[in-house]
N, C-alpha and C positions, 0 to 999 in steps of 0.2 A: 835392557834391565829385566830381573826375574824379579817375581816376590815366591818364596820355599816356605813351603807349611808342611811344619811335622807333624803327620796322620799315623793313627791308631784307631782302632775300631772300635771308640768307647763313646760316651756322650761326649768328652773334654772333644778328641782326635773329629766327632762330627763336628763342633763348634769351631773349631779352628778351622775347617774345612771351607763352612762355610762364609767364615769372616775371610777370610782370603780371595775367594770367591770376589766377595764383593768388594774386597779392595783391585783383585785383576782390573775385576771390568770398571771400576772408576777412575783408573789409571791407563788402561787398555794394555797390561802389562801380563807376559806370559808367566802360569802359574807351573812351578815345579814339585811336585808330590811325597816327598821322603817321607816312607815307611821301611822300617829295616826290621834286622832280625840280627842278631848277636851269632847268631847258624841252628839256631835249633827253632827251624821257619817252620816245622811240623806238627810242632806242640806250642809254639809261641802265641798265646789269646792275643798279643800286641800286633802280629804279623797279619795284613790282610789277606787271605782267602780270594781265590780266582772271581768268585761271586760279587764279592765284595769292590775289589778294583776294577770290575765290568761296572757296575753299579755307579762309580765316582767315572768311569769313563765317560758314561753315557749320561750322568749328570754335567758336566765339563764340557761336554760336543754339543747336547741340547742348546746348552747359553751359550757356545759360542767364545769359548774359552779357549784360549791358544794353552796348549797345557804339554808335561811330559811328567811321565809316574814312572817313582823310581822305587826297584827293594832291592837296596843292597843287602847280600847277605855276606860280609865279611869277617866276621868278629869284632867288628867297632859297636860300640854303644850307639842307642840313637842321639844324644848329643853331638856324639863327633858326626857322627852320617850328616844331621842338619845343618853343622858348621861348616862341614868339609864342603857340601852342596850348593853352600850361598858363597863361600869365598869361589870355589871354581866358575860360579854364575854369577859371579859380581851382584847379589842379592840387594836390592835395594829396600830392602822388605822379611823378617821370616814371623812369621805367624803361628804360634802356639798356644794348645789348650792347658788349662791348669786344672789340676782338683786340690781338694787339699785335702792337707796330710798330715798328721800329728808332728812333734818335733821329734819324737826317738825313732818315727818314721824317716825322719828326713835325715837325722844322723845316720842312720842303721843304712840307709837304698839310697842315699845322698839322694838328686834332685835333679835330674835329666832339665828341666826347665829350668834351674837356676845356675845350672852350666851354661845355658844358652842364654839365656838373659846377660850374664854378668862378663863371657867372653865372646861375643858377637861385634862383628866390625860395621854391621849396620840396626838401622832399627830393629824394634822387637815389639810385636803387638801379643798380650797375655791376652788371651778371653778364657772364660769361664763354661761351663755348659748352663742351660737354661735351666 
């Protein structure tokens, strides 16, 4: 079994990071990384930086984390990247961060987390940033 947490490089994408973290190691269950990019992985502020994935590598290896880090860059939204990630890994688990967002924000840029809340075939843990 996998637990899949969709990462971004914001406070939401660290919190989610690290709550999954700690549900791996309470479960002892291998942690899978999805961060994507739509294809424009060059100017994407959402997309992690080489720096950045060395950084969650060697946080991951430090504990002792069975892990694997993914960027798809296909054209899928990270929605589908998440979903597509946990059904191929039989996810037992996907782990995401929220912020919040006005309501004509959420009409206007729909709601990446409430696609995966609402069409996810396994659990889904929200956390917040601190």
């Amino acid at each position: 079994m996998t637990i899949v947490v969709g990462y971004v490089p914001t406070p939401e994408g660290e919190a989610a990071l690290t709550q999954a973290i700690h549900e791996a190691r309470k479960s002892n269950t291998k942690l899978l990384v999805i961060n994507s990019s739509k294809g424009d992985a060059l100017v994407d502020n959402r997309y992690a930086q080489e720096p950045e994935i060395q950084s969650i590598e060697d946080r991951l290896a430090t504990q002792g984390i069975d892990h694997v880090i993914k960027q798809p860059v296909r054209g899928h939204d990270a929605a589908a990247e998440v979903l597509d990630a946990a059904e191929e890994h039989n996810a037992e688990l996907i782990v995401i961060g929220l912020r919040r967002r006005t309501p004509v924000g959420k009409l206007i840029m729909g709601s990446v987390s409430q696609r995966i809340l609402l069409e996810a075939d396994c659990p889904v843990l929200a956390v917040k940033a601190g």
